[in-house]
N, C-alpha and C positions, 0 to 999 in steps of 0.2 A: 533561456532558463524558465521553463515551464513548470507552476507550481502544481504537485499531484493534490488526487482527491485524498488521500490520506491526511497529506497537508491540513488544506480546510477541516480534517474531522477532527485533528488535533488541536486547531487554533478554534476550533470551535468549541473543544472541551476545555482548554485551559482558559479564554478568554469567556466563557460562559454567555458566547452569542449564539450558537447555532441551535440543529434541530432536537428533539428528547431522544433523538435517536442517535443523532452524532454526541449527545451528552453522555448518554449511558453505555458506549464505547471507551477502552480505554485506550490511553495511546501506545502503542508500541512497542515493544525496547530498542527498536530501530530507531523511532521517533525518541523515544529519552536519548538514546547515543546521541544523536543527532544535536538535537537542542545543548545537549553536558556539554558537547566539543562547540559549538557555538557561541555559550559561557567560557569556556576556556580562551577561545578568542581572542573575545570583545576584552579579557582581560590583559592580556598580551598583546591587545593594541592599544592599550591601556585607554579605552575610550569614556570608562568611568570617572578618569582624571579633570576631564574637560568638561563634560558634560554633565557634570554633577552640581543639586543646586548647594549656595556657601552655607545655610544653617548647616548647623551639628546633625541633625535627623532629619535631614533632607530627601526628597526622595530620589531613588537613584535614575540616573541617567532624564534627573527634569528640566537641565540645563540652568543656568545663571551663573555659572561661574565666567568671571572676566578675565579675560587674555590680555595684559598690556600691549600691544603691539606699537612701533614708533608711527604707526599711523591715526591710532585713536585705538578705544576700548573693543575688544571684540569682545560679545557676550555669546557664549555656545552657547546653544540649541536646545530646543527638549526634543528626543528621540526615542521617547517611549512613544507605545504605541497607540497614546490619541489620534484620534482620527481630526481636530479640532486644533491640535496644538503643536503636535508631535509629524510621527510617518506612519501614523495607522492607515492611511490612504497609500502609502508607497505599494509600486506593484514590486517583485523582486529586481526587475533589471531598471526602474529607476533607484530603486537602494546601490545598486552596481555602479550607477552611472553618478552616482553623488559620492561614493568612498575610491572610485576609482576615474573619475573626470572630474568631480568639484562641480558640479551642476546639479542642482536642487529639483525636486519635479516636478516646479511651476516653471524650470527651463533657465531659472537667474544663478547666474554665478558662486560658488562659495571661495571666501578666503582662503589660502593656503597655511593659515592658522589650523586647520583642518588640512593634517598630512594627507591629502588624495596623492600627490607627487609619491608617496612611498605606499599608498594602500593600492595605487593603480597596477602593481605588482601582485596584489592577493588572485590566488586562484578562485575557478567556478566553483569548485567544492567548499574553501570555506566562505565565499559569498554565501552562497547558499547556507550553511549553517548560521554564519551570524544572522542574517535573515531569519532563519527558524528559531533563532533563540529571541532574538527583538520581538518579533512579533507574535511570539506564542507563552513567553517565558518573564516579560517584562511586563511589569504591570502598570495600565495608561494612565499618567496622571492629566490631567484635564487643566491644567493651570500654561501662562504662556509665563517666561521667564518675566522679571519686572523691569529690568533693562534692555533696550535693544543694541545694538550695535551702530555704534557712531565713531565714522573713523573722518577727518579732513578731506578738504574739498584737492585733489580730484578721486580720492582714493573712495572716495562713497557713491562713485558710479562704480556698478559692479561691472557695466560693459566693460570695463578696459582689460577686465580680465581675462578677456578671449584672447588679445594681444599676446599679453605676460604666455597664457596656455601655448596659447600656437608656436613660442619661442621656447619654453621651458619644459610643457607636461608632454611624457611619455606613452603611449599605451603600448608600448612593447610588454608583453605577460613577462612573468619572471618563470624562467625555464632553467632546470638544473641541468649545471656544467657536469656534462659525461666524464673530465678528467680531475670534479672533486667527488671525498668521501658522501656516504650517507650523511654524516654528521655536519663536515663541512655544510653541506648544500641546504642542509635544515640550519644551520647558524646563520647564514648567508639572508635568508629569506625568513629569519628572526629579527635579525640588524639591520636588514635592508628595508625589508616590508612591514612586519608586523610593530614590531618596535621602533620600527621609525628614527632609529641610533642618528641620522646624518641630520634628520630635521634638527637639533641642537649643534649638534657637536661637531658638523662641515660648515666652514665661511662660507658668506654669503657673497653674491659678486654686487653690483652696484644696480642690480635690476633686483637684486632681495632674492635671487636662485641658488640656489646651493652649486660653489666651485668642485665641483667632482674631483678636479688635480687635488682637492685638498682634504680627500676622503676622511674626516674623521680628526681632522690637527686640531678640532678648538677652535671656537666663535663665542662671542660676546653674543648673548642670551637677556637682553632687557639689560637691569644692572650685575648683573652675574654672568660668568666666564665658565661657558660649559666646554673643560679642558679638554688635550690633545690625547685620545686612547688608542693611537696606534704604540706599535710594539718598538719605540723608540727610547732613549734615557730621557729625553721629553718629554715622554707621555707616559706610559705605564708598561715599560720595555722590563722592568725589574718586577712585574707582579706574574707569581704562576697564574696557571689554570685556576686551579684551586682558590687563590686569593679573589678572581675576579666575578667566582662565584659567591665567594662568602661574602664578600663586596655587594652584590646586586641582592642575594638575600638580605641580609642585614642592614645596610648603609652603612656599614662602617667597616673600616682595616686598621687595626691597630697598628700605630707606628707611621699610617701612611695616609687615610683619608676620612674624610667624614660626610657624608649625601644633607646639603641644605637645598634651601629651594626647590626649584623643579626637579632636579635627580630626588628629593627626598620624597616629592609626590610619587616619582616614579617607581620607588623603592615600593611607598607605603601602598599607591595603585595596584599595582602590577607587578615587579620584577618577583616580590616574593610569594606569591601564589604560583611562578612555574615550576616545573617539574625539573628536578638535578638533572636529568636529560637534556632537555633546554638550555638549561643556564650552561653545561659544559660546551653545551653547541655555540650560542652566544660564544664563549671564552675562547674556544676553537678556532671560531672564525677571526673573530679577533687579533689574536696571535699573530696569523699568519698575513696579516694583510700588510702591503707594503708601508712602512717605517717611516715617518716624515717627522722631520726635525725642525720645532720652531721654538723660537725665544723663551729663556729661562730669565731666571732673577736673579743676578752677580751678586755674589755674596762681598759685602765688603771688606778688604784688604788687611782691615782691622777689627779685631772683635770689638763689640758695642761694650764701653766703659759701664759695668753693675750699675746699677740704681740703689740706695736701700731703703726698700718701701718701707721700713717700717719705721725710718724716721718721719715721712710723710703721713700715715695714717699709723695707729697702731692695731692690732688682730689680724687675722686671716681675710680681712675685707668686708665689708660691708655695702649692702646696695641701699641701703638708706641713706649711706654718708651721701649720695647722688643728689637728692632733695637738693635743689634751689641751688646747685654747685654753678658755678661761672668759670670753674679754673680748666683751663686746655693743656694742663702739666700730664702729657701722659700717662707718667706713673701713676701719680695720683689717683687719676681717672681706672686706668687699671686695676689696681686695688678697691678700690669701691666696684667695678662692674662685675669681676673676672675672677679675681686670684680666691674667692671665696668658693670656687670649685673648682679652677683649673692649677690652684697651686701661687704662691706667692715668686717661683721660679718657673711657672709653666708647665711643670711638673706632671699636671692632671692626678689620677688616683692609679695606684696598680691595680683594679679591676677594668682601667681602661674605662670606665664608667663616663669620667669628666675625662677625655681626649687629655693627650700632653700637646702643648702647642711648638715644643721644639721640633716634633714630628709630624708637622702638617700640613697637608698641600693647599688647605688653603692659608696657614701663613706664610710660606714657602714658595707661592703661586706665580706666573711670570708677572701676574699683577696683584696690586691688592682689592680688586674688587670684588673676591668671592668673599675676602674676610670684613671688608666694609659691610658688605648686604647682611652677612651671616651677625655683626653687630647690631645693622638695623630694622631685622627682619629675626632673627630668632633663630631657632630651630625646632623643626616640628614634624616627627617623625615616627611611624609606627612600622616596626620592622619584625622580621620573624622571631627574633631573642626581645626585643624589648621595647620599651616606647620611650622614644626621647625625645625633652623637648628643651630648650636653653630662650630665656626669657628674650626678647626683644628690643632694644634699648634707641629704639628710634624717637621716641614720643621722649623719654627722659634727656638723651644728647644732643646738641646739636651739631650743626654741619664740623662746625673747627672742631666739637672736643672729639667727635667719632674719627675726624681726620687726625687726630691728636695720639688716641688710643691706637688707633691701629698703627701706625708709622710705629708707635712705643712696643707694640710686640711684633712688629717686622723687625723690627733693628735688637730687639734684645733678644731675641727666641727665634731668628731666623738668621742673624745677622747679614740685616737686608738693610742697607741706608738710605732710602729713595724718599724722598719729599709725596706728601699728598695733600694737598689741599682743600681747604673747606668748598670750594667750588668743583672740584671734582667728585667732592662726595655728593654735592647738589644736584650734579648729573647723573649719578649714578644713582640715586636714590628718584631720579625721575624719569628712569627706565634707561641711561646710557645714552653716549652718544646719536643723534641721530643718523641714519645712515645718508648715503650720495643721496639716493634719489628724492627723500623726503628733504633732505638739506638746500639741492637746487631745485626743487618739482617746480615753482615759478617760472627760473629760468627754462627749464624742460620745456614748459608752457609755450612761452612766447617763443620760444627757435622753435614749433612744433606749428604756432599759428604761422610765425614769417616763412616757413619753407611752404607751406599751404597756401600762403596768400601767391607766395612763387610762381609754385605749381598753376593756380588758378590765371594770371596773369599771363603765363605762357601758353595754356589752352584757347585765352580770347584770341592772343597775337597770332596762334596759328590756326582759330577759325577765319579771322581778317585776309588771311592771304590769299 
Protein backbone atom coordinates (compact mmCIF):
# COMPACT_ATOMS: atom_id res chain seq x y z
CA UNK A 1 0.00 0.00 0.00
CA UNK A 2 2.07 2.68 -1.46
CA UNK A 3 1.05 6.25 -0.54
CA UNK A 4 0.71 8.55 -3.84
CA UNK A 5 2.15 12.07 -4.37
CA UNK A 6 -1.29 13.42 -4.23
CA UNK A 7 -1.49 11.97 -0.86
CA UNK A 8 1.51 14.05 0.51
CA UNK A 9 0.09 17.32 -1.29
CA UNK A 10 -3.11 16.94 0.66
CA UNK A 11 -1.66 16.11 4.12
CA UNK A 12 0.37 18.74 3.48
CA UNK A 13 -2.38 21.29 2.81
CA UNK A 14 -4.56 20.18 5.61
CA UNK A 15 -1.82 19.59 8.19
CA UNK A 16 -0.11 22.94 7.06
CA UNK A 17 3.56 21.27 6.86
CA UNK A 18 4.41 21.14 3.33
CA UNK A 19 5.65 23.22 0.53
CA UNK A 20 3.75 27.03 -0.75
CA UNK A 21 3.15 25.14 -3.50
CA UNK A 22 1.53 22.03 -2.16
CA UNK A 23 -0.36 24.75 0.20
CA UNK A 24 -1.78 26.61 -2.46
CA UNK A 25 -3.19 23.48 -4.09
CA UNK A 26 -6.35 22.35 -3.18
CA UNK A 27 -7.30 18.91 -2.64
CA UNK A 28 -9.38 16.98 -4.60
CA UNK A 29 -12.81 15.94 -4.61
CA UNK A 30 -11.29 12.53 -4.97
CA UNK A 31 -9.15 13.40 -2.07
CA UNK A 32 -12.44 14.85 0.07
CA UNK A 33 -14.37 11.36 -1.10
CA UNK A 34 -11.73 9.71 0.16
CA UNK A 35 -11.04 11.31 3.67
CA UNK A 36 -15.62 11.82 4.06
CA UNK A 37 -15.59 7.84 3.71
CA UNK A 38 -12.70 7.44 6.08
CA UNK A 39 -14.62 9.58 8.69
CA UNK A 40 -17.48 7.50 8.03
CA UNK A 41 -15.35 4.48 9.04
CA UNK A 42 -13.50 5.27 11.92
CA UNK A 43 -17.19 5.94 12.98
CA UNK A 44 -18.59 2.61 12.44
CA UNK A 45 -15.65 1.13 14.02
CA UNK A 46 -16.57 3.30 16.46
CA UNK A 47 -12.94 4.05 17.23
CA UNK A 48 -13.92 7.51 18.90
CA UNK A 49 -15.57 5.37 21.81
CA UNK A 50 -12.29 4.37 22.98
CA UNK A 51 -10.00 6.59 22.15
CA UNK A 52 -11.35 9.60 23.31
CA UNK A 53 -9.89 11.68 26.21
CA UNK A 54 -12.89 11.58 29.69
CA UNK A 55 -13.24 15.58 29.95
CA UNK A 56 -16.51 16.85 28.49
CA UNK A 57 -14.44 18.88 25.50
CA UNK A 58 -11.87 16.56 25.02
CA UNK A 59 -10.07 16.35 22.27
CA UNK A 60 -11.04 13.82 19.95
CA UNK A 61 -9.45 10.68 19.24
CA UNK A 62 -6.43 11.85 22.27
CA UNK A 63 -6.95 8.81 24.15
CA UNK A 64 -7.34 8.40 28.12
CA UNK A 65 -10.25 6.73 28.32
CA UNK A 66 -9.97 3.49 30.65
CA UNK A 67 -11.11 0.03 29.63
CA UNK A 68 -11.64 -2.02 32.80
CA UNK A 69 -10.48 -5.19 31.82
CA UNK A 70 -10.31 -8.27 34.51
CA UNK A 71 -6.66 -7.86 34.06
CA UNK A 72 -6.06 -4.23 35.18
CA UNK A 73 -6.91 -0.80 33.67
CA UNK A 74 -6.33 -0.48 29.95
CA UNK A 75 -5.81 3.30 29.08
CA UNK A 76 -6.43 3.73 24.94
CA UNK A 77 -4.10 5.50 23.05
CA UNK A 78 -3.82 9.01 21.50
CA UNK A 79 -4.15 8.44 17.62
CA UNK A 80 -4.22 11.51 16.31
CA UNK A 81 -1.65 12.43 14.24
CA UNK A 82 1.19 13.59 16.64
CA UNK A 83 4.15 12.69 15.52
CA UNK A 84 5.38 12.68 19.55
CA UNK A 85 2.51 11.16 21.04
CA UNK A 86 0.17 9.81 18.59
CA UNK A 87 0.83 7.78 14.83
CA UNK A 88 1.96 10.88 13.01
CA UNK A 89 5.07 8.68 12.44
CA UNK A 90 2.90 5.58 11.25
CA UNK A 91 3.73 4.61 7.56
CA UNK A 92 0.23 3.17 6.02
CA UNK A 93 1.04 -0.60 6.26
CA UNK A 94 2.28 -0.25 9.92
CA UNK A 95 -1.36 1.46 10.58
CA UNK A 96 -2.53 -1.86 8.75
CA UNK A 97 -0.55 -4.04 10.69
CA UNK A 98 -1.64 -2.36 14.37
CA UNK A 99 -5.81 -2.46 13.42
CA UNK A 100 -5.38 -5.73 11.67
CA UNK A 101 -2.33 -7.79 13.69
CA UNK A 102 -2.31 -5.81 17.09
CA UNK A 103 1.33 -4.84 16.61
CA UNK A 104 2.24 -1.23 17.34
CA UNK A 105 5.17 0.15 15.11
CA UNK A 106 7.73 0.07 17.59
CA UNK A 107 7.03 -3.98 16.83
CA UNK A 108 5.25 -4.45 20.83
CA UNK A 109 2.20 -6.04 21.07
CA UNK A 110 -1.32 -4.46 21.57
CA UNK A 111 -4.24 -5.73 23.87
CA UNK A 112 -7.12 -7.19 22.33
CA UNK A 113 -9.11 -4.38 24.13
CA UNK A 114 -8.32 -3.16 20.71
CA UNK A 115 -10.71 -5.28 18.39
CA UNK A 116 -7.64 -6.11 15.81
CA UNK A 117 -9.33 -9.85 16.05
CA UNK A 118 -12.48 -8.24 14.06
CA UNK A 119 -10.58 -5.14 12.25
CA UNK A 120 -7.98 -7.85 10.70
CA UNK A 121 -11.00 -8.43 8.38
CA UNK A 122 -11.11 -4.73 7.01
CA UNK A 123 -10.30 -4.39 3.51
CA UNK A 124 -7.17 -2.46 1.62
CA UNK A 125 -9.59 0.12 0.49
CA UNK A 126 -10.79 1.15 3.67
CA UNK A 127 -7.25 0.79 5.36
CA UNK A 128 -6.41 3.04 3.17
CA UNK A 129 -9.19 5.61 3.79
CA UNK A 130 -8.98 5.51 7.54
CA UNK A 131 -5.52 6.24 7.08
CA UNK A 132 -6.24 9.24 4.87
CA UNK A 133 -8.65 10.46 7.14
CA UNK A 134 -6.28 10.13 10.52
CA UNK A 135 -3.69 11.54 9.14
CA UNK A 136 -4.89 14.33 7.09
CA UNK A 137 -8.31 15.20 8.66
CA UNK A 138 -7.52 14.64 12.40
CA UNK A 139 -5.95 17.31 14.15
CA UNK A 140 -2.53 16.35 16.42
CA UNK A 141 -2.85 16.93 19.69
CA UNK A 142 0.68 16.83 21.30
CA UNK A 143 -0.35 15.79 24.81
CA UNK A 144 0.28 11.80 25.87
CA UNK A 145 -2.79 10.46 27.90
CA UNK A 146 -2.18 10.88 31.81
CA UNK A 147 -2.59 7.32 32.59
CA UNK A 148 -0.76 4.44 31.28
CA UNK A 149 -1.85 1.21 31.10
CA UNK A 150 -1.29 -1.33 34.07
CA UNK A 151 -2.51 -4.54 33.91
CA UNK A 152 -1.12 -7.58 36.73
CA UNK A 153 1.77 -9.42 36.61
CA UNK A 154 1.86 -11.81 33.96
CA UNK A 155 -0.42 -10.00 31.85
CA UNK A 156 2.05 -6.71 31.49
CA UNK A 157 4.41 -8.65 29.43
CA UNK A 158 3.09 -7.82 26.26
CA UNK A 159 5.34 -10.89 24.76
CA UNK A 160 2.87 -13.30 25.72
CA UNK A 161 0.72 -12.11 23.36
CA UNK A 162 2.36 -13.55 20.40
CA UNK A 163 1.20 -16.89 22.05
CA UNK A 164 -2.59 -15.78 22.69
CA UNK A 165 -1.97 -14.40 18.47
CA UNK A 166 -0.62 -17.52 17.16
CA UNK A 167 -3.64 -19.42 18.73
CA UNK A 168 -6.43 -16.98 18.33
CA UNK A 169 -5.66 -13.97 15.57
CA UNK A 170 -6.73 -14.64 11.93
CA UNK A 171 -5.36 -12.88 8.81
CA UNK A 172 -7.79 -14.64 6.57
CA UNK A 173 -9.28 -11.06 4.74
CA UNK A 174 -12.88 -11.03 4.99
CA UNK A 175 -14.16 -12.15 1.33
CA UNK A 176 -17.75 -11.99 0.34
CA UNK A 177 -19.85 -15.28 0.13
CA UNK A 178 -20.95 -15.51 -3.66
CA UNK A 179 -24.09 -17.30 -2.30
CA UNK A 180 -25.13 -14.07 0.10
CA UNK A 181 -27.04 -10.79 -1.06
CA UNK A 182 -25.49 -7.38 -1.66
CA UNK A 183 -26.92 -6.46 1.65
CA UNK A 184 -26.20 -9.58 3.40
CA UNK A 185 -22.54 -9.46 2.72
CA UNK A 186 -22.22 -5.61 3.70
CA UNK A 187 -24.15 -6.59 7.16
CA UNK A 188 -21.84 -9.42 7.53
CA UNK A 189 -18.70 -7.26 7.41
CA UNK A 190 -20.63 -4.51 9.47
CA UNK A 191 -21.18 -7.16 12.44
CA UNK A 192 -18.24 -9.06 11.89
CA UNK A 193 -15.60 -6.38 11.14
CA UNK A 194 -16.40 -2.92 11.51
CA UNK A 195 -18.56 -3.02 14.41
CA UNK A 196 -17.02 -5.53 16.12
CA UNK A 197 -20.79 -7.18 17.29
CA UNK A 198 -18.87 -10.51 18.58
CA UNK A 199 -16.13 -8.62 20.68
CA UNK A 200 -19.09 -8.08 23.40
CA UNK A 201 -21.77 -10.16 22.74
CA UNK A 202 -19.88 -13.86 21.83
CA UNK A 203 -18.55 -15.83 25.18
CA UNK A 204 -15.27 -15.90 25.80
CA UNK A 205 -13.59 -19.36 26.14
CA UNK A 206 -11.05 -19.72 29.25
CA UNK A 207 -8.07 -18.23 27.07
CA UNK A 208 -10.31 -14.78 26.82
CA UNK A 209 -11.02 -15.76 22.63
CA UNK A 210 -14.31 -15.39 21.54
CA UNK A 211 -16.30 -19.18 21.39
CA UNK A 212 -17.42 -18.86 17.70
CA UNK A 213 -20.00 -22.00 18.33
CA UNK A 214 -21.53 -19.27 20.44
CA UNK A 215 -21.73 -16.60 17.72
CA UNK A 216 -23.43 -13.72 19.33
CA UNK A 217 -25.51 -15.71 22.56
CA UNK A 218 -24.34 -13.01 25.25
CA UNK A 219 -21.28 -12.58 27.48
CA UNK A 220 -20.72 -10.92 30.77
CA UNK A 221 -19.04 -7.68 29.68
CA UNK A 222 -17.17 -6.28 33.07
CA UNK A 223 -20.32 -5.98 35.33
CA UNK A 224 -22.92 -5.79 32.56
CA UNK A 225 -24.43 -8.71 30.35
CA UNK A 226 -24.00 -7.88 26.82
CA UNK A 227 -27.25 -10.09 25.82
CA UNK A 228 -27.97 -12.94 23.28
CA UNK A 229 -29.02 -11.17 19.62
CA UNK A 230 -29.32 -14.09 17.71
CA UNK A 231 -32.87 -14.53 16.26
CA UNK A 232 -33.92 -16.90 19.08
CA UNK A 233 -37.02 -16.22 21.88
CA UNK A 234 -33.76 -15.76 23.94
CA UNK A 235 -32.44 -13.24 22.38
CA UNK A 236 -34.22 -10.80 20.15
CA UNK A 237 -36.11 -13.62 17.89
CA UNK A 238 -39.48 -11.40 18.41
CA UNK A 239 -37.90 -7.88 17.13
CA UNK A 240 -38.36 -6.91 13.28
CA UNK A 241 -35.98 -5.39 11.03
CA UNK A 242 -37.33 -2.30 11.65
CA UNK A 243 -37.23 -2.55 15.56
CA UNK A 244 -33.53 -3.31 15.35
CA UNK A 245 -32.89 -0.44 13.48
CA UNK A 246 -34.77 2.08 15.55
CA UNK A 247 -32.94 0.12 18.38
CA UNK A 248 -29.35 1.03 17.18
CA UNK A 249 -30.53 4.59 16.26
CA UNK A 250 -32.05 5.51 19.30
CA UNK A 251 -31.07 3.16 22.30
CA UNK A 252 -34.27 2.42 23.05
CA UNK A 253 -37.43 0.02 22.04
CA UNK A 254 -40.23 0.70 23.66
CA UNK A 255 -41.85 -2.20 25.50
CA UNK A 256 -38.63 -4.13 25.11
CA UNK A 257 -35.19 -2.44 25.70
CA UNK A 258 -33.16 0.33 26.74
CA UNK A 259 -28.84 0.76 25.65
CA UNK A 260 -26.84 1.39 29.28
CA UNK A 261 -23.42 1.11 29.43
CA UNK A 262 -21.24 0.33 26.56
CA UNK A 263 -24.13 -0.45 23.96
CA UNK A 264 -25.17 3.18 25.18
CA UNK A 265 -21.63 4.40 24.08
CA UNK A 266 -22.21 2.53 21.13
CA UNK A 267 -25.46 4.03 20.48
CA UNK A 268 -24.32 7.63 21.34
CA UNK A 269 -20.54 6.82 19.28
CA UNK A 270 -21.55 5.32 16.33
CA UNK A 271 -24.63 3.29 15.59
CA UNK A 272 -26.45 6.55 15.08
CA UNK A 273 -24.53 8.41 12.64
CA UNK A 274 -24.93 5.38 10.03
CA UNK A 275 -26.70 5.40 7.17
CA UNK A 276 -30.66 3.39 7.20
CA UNK A 277 -28.60 1.37 4.67
CA UNK A 278 -26.29 0.11 7.00
CA UNK A 279 -28.40 -0.38 9.88
CA UNK A 280 -31.03 -2.50 7.65
CA UNK A 281 -27.80 -4.43 6.62
CA UNK A 282 -26.67 -4.91 10.38
CA UNK A 283 -30.55 -6.03 10.98
CA UNK A 284 -30.41 -8.38 7.96
CA UNK A 285 -27.66 -10.01 8.87
CA UNK A 286 -28.71 -10.43 11.95
CA UNK A 287 -31.99 -12.14 11.36
CA UNK A 288 -30.61 -14.69 9.57
CA UNK A 289 -27.80 -16.07 11.56
CA UNK A 290 -28.28 -19.35 13.27
CA UNK A 291 -30.59 -19.20 16.54
CA UNK A 292 -29.00 -20.24 19.85
CA UNK A 293 -30.85 -20.65 22.85
CA UNK A 294 -29.49 -19.79 26.33
CA UNK A 295 -30.85 -19.33 29.72
CA UNK A 296 -33.79 -17.05 30.55
CA UNK A 297 -35.23 -15.94 33.98
CA UNK A 298 -38.17 -18.33 35.42
CA UNK A 299 -40.78 -16.32 36.13
CA UNK A 300 -42.13 -17.30 39.51
CA UNK A 301 -45.05 -19.62 39.94
CA UNK A 302 -46.68 -17.13 41.95
CA UNK A 303 -47.08 -13.50 41.30
CA UNK A 304 -45.15 -11.25 43.85
CA UNK A 305 -47.74 -10.16 46.74
CA UNK A 306 -48.42 -5.75 45.99
CA UNK A 307 -46.39 -3.74 48.27
CA UNK A 308 -48.25 -0.37 49.04
CA UNK A 309 -45.62 2.07 48.81
CA UNK A 310 -47.41 4.59 50.02
CA UNK A 311 -47.81 3.41 53.17
CA UNK A 312 -43.98 3.41 53.32
CA UNK A 313 -43.11 6.90 52.10
CA UNK A 314 -45.98 9.12 51.11
CA UNK A 315 -45.82 11.16 47.14
CA UNK A 316 -44.59 9.88 43.97
CA UNK A 317 -41.03 9.39 45.63
CA UNK A 318 -38.52 11.32 46.53
CA UNK A 319 -34.59 11.13 46.04
CA UNK A 320 -33.79 13.05 49.05
CA UNK A 321 -35.66 10.76 51.28
CA UNK A 322 -32.07 8.74 50.30
CA UNK A 323 -30.04 11.06 52.52
CA UNK A 324 -28.38 9.11 55.29
CA UNK A 325 -31.19 6.07 54.69
CA UNK A 326 -29.83 2.64 56.40
CA UNK A 327 -33.03 0.77 55.51
CA UNK A 328 -32.53 -2.45 52.76
CA UNK A 329 -36.56 -2.59 52.60
CA UNK A 330 -36.82 -2.64 48.88
CA UNK A 331 -39.83 -0.77 48.58
CA UNK A 332 -38.92 1.69 50.37
CA UNK A 333 -35.72 2.15 48.64
CA UNK A 334 -37.70 2.06 45.45
CA UNK A 335 -39.84 4.80 46.13
CA UNK A 336 -37.19 7.13 47.14
CA UNK A 337 -34.74 6.19 43.90
CA UNK A 338 -37.31 5.17 41.11
CA UNK A 339 -40.92 5.52 41.29
CA UNK A 340 -40.42 9.31 40.99
CA UNK A 341 -40.07 8.81 37.04
CA UNK A 342 -40.64 5.31 36.43
CA UNK A 343 -44.12 5.17 38.17
CA UNK A 344 -45.07 3.97 41.76
CA UNK A 345 -46.16 0.63 39.65
CA UNK A 346 -43.47 0.69 37.20
CA UNK A 347 -45.58 2.09 34.90
CA UNK A 348 -42.98 4.68 33.38
CA UNK A 349 -44.77 7.65 31.23
CA UNK A 350 -46.93 7.10 28.06
CA UNK A 351 -44.30 9.04 26.12
CA UNK A 352 -42.03 6.22 26.94
CA UNK A 353 -39.91 8.89 28.16
CA UNK A 354 -39.18 7.24 31.76
CA UNK A 355 -39.23 3.31 30.29
CA UNK A 356 -42.05 1.03 32.01
CA UNK A 357 -40.07 -1.42 33.96
CA UNK A 358 -42.76 -4.32 33.59
CA UNK A 359 -41.29 -4.25 29.90
CA UNK A 360 -37.79 -4.49 30.32
CA UNK A 361 -34.92 -6.58 29.34
CA UNK A 362 -32.95 -5.45 31.61
CA UNK A 363 -35.47 -6.32 34.56
CA UNK A 364 -36.63 -9.21 32.79
CA UNK A 365 -32.86 -10.26 31.93
CA UNK A 366 -31.50 -14.00 32.56
CA UNK A 367 -29.61 -12.07 35.18
CA UNK A 368 -29.79 -9.08 37.23
CA UNK A 369 -26.82 -7.60 36.39
CA UNK A 370 -27.59 -5.35 33.67
CA UNK A 371 -30.12 -3.76 36.15
CA UNK A 372 -27.77 -3.73 39.05
CA UNK A 373 -24.95 -1.71 36.93
CA UNK A 374 -27.91 0.41 35.28
CA UNK A 375 -28.66 1.36 39.38
CA UNK A 376 -25.14 1.95 39.91
CA UNK A 377 -23.88 3.59 36.97
CA UNK A 378 -26.79 5.65 35.55
CA UNK A 379 -27.71 6.23 32.27
CA UNK A 380 -25.99 8.27 29.90
CA UNK A 381 -27.02 8.48 26.46
CA UNK A 382 -27.21 10.69 23.44
CA UNK A 383 -29.17 9.22 20.68
CA UNK A 384 -30.76 10.55 17.39
CA UNK A 385 -34.37 11.53 19.04
CA UNK A 386 -33.06 12.53 22.49
CA UNK A 387 -30.59 12.70 25.26
CA UNK A 388 -31.09 10.48 28.06
CA UNK A 389 -29.58 10.29 30.97
CA UNK A 390 -31.16 8.46 34.59
CA UNK A 391 -29.00 9.70 37.77
CA UNK A 392 -26.60 7.17 39.22
CA UNK A 393 -27.02 5.81 42.54
CA UNK A 394 -23.87 4.12 43.44
CA UNK A 395 -22.21 6.76 45.72
CA UNK A 396 -25.80 7.18 47.57
CA UNK A 397 -26.52 3.04 47.92
CA UNK A 398 -24.83 0.46 49.17
CA UNK A 399 -23.96 -2.96 48.21
CA UNK A 400 -27.23 -4.60 50.31
CA UNK A 401 -29.73 -1.78 49.53
CA UNK A 402 -28.71 -1.81 45.61
CA UNK A 403 -29.15 -5.70 46.16
CA UNK A 404 -32.33 -4.82 48.02
CA UNK A 405 -33.92 -2.56 45.16
CA UNK A 406 -33.24 -4.59 42.56
CA UNK A 407 -34.45 -8.07 43.66
CA UNK A 408 -37.77 -5.44 44.72
CA UNK A 409 -38.44 -4.63 41.00
CA UNK A 410 -37.29 -8.19 39.68
CA UNK A 411 -39.89 -9.75 41.81
CA UNK A 412 -42.67 -6.98 41.51
CA UNK A 413 -42.35 -5.82 37.89
CA UNK A 414 -40.86 -9.06 36.48
CA UNK A 415 -42.14 -11.50 38.59
CA UNK A 416 -38.60 -12.84 38.93
CA UNK A 417 -37.90 -14.34 42.62
CA UNK A 418 -34.22 -14.84 42.64
CA UNK A 419 -32.05 -13.74 45.63
CA UNK A 420 -29.02 -11.20 45.03
CA UNK A 421 -26.88 -10.39 47.29
CA UNK A 422 -24.83 -7.68 48.66
CA UNK A 423 -21.71 -9.63 47.59
CA UNK A 424 -22.68 -10.20 44.22
CA UNK A 425 -23.36 -6.57 43.76
CA UNK A 426 -19.70 -6.08 45.14
CA UNK A 427 -18.61 -8.13 42.22
CA UNK A 428 -20.25 -6.74 39.91
CA UNK A 429 -19.62 -3.42 40.68
CA UNK A 430 -15.84 -4.40 40.54
CA UNK A 431 -16.03 -5.47 37.07
CA UNK A 432 -17.65 -9.19 37.58
CA UNK A 433 -16.45 -12.32 38.03
CA UNK A 434 -13.03 -12.85 37.18
CA UNK A 435 -12.51 -15.21 34.39
CA UNK A 436 -10.47 -18.93 34.33
CA UNK A 437 -7.35 -17.70 33.46
CA UNK A 438 -6.95 -14.60 35.65
CA UNK A 439 -8.69 -16.84 38.41
CA UNK A 440 -5.86 -19.60 38.16
CA UNK A 441 -2.89 -17.59 36.21
CA UNK A 442 -0.63 -18.68 39.37
CA UNK A 443 -1.49 -22.12 39.00
CA UNK A 444 -1.00 -21.55 35.16
CA UNK A 445 2.38 -20.45 36.21
CA UNK A 446 3.90 -23.11 38.16
CA UNK A 447 2.42 -26.26 35.82
CA UNK A 448 4.01 -23.98 33.06
CA UNK A 449 7.51 -23.69 35.07
CA UNK A 450 7.19 -27.71 36.24
CA UNK A 451 6.61 -28.96 32.78
CA UNK A 452 9.66 -26.71 31.65
CA UNK A 453 11.86 -27.68 34.38
CA UNK A 454 10.49 -31.41 32.75
CA UNK A 455 11.45 -30.67 29.63
CA UNK A 456 14.84 -29.24 30.77
CA UNK A 457 15.76 -32.31 32.83
CA UNK A 458 15.04 -34.67 30.12
CA UNK A 459 17.38 -32.70 27.56
CA UNK A 460 20.32 -33.17 30.14
CA UNK A 461 19.47 -37.06 30.66
CA UNK A 462 19.61 -37.41 26.90
CA UNK A 463 22.75 -35.46 26.37
CA UNK A 464 24.38 -37.93 29.16
CA UNK A 465 23.64 -40.92 27.11
Amino acid sequence: MQITGKFFAAAALLAGLGSTAAVSAAPSSADAALIKRGEYLAVAADCGACHRQTAEDGAPFAGGYAIDSPMGRIIASNITPSKQYGIGDYSEQQFADALRKGVAADGSNLYPAMPYTAYQGLTDEDIHALYSYFMLAVKPVDIAPDEHTDLSFPFNIRQIMWGWNLLYRSDKPFEKQPDLSEQLNRGKYLVDVLAHCSTCHTPRNMMMAEDSSQYLAGSPLGGWYAPNITPDSSGIGDWSQDDIVSYLKTGHLAGKAQAAGPMAEAVEHSFRYLGDDDLHAIAAWIQQIPAIKTPVATPSAQAAEPRDINQLVKGQGDQSSLADSSSTDGAELYNGACASCHGREGQGTADNFYPSLTKNSAVSGPTAQNLVMTIVDGIHRKSSDSDVGMPAFGQQLNDAQIAAVTHYVRQQFGNINEDISAEQVKTLRSGGEAPFIVRYVDYLIAAGVFIALLLLLLIVRLRKK
